[in-house]
C-alpha positions, -999 to 999 in steps of 0.1 A, spaced: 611 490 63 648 512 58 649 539 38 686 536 27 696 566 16 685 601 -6 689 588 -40 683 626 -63 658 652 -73 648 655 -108 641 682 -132 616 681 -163 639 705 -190 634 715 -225 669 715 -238 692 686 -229 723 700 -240 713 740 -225 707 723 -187 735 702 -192 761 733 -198 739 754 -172 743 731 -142 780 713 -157 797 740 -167 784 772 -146 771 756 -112 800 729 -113 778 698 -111 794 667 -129 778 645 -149 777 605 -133 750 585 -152 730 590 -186 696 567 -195 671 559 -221 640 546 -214 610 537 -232 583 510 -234 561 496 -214 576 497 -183 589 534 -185 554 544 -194 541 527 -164 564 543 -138 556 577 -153 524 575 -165 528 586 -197 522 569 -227 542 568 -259 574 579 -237 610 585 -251 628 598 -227 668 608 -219 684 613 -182 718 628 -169 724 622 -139 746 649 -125 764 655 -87 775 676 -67 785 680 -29 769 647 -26 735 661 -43 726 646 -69 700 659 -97 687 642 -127 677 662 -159 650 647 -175 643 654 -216 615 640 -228 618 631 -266 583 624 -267 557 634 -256 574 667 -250 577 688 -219 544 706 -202 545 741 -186 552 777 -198 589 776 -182 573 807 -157 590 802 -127 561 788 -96 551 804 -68 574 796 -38 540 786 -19 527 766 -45 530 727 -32 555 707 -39 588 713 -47 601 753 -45 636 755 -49 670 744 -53 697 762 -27 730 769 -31 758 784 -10 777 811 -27 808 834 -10 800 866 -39 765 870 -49 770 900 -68 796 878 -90 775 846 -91 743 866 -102 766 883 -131 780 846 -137 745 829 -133 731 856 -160 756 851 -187 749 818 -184 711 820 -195 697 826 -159 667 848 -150 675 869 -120 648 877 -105 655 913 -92 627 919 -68 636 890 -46 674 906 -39 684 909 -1 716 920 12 725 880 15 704 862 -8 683 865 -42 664 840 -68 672 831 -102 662 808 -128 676 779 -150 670 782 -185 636 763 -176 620 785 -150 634 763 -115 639 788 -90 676 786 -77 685 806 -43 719 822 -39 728 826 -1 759 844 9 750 844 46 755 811 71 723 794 85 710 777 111 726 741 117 757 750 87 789 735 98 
């Protein structure tokens, strides 16, 4: 067995056309790749019936993220962002040089900052959809 490569991540959203201009146009990701899919074999893969579904595929710095709109059913969840401990997937990351500016940028744009998380080099916010984002303005460990 070989694991060729990372292929994306992907992220369940409410408004196709909000999380497109919120990652596109505010975070620089560009879009790559757009699908339909329903019927049988969608519904299989996903396990969930009656699916009508839309993905953008969008990339950046080799990352790739795909926004997934459900038509129908619908999306699940309250849009509440999830506790960082919670399994599964926490967070997306990004690299920023002025995190006062991004945060004032990120907010206009329909983010959630959430304030209580603020260090000197870092704080969370949220898409239009709850998905914590991390702004780091400090180098770590292993960064070339």
């Amino acid at each position: 067995m070989t694991v060729q490569r990372f292929s994306h991540v992907g992220l369940c959203v409410s408004d196709l056309d909000r999380s497109l201009a919120f990652y596109r146009d505010t975070l620089g990701f560009r879009e790559v790749a757009r699908i339909d899919a329903s019927g049988e074999e969608s519904e299989t893969l996903l396990q969930i019936a009656d699916v009508d579904l839309r993905a953008l595929f969008l990339e950046r710095d080799g990352v790739r993220i795909e926004l997934l709109h459900y038509r129908t059913p619908g999306h699940r969840g309250s849009g509440e962002p999830r506790p960082m401990n919670a399994l599964g997937l926490t967070h997306l990351s990004l690299r920023v040089d002025d995190l006062d500016a991004t945060i004032a940028a990120l907010e206009q744009a329909g983010a959630h900052v959430l304030r209580a998380t603020r260090t000197t080099r870092a704080a969370f916010v949220t898409d239009p959809d709850g998905i914590r984002l991390e702004l780091i303005a400090a180098r770590l460990p292993g960064d070339g």
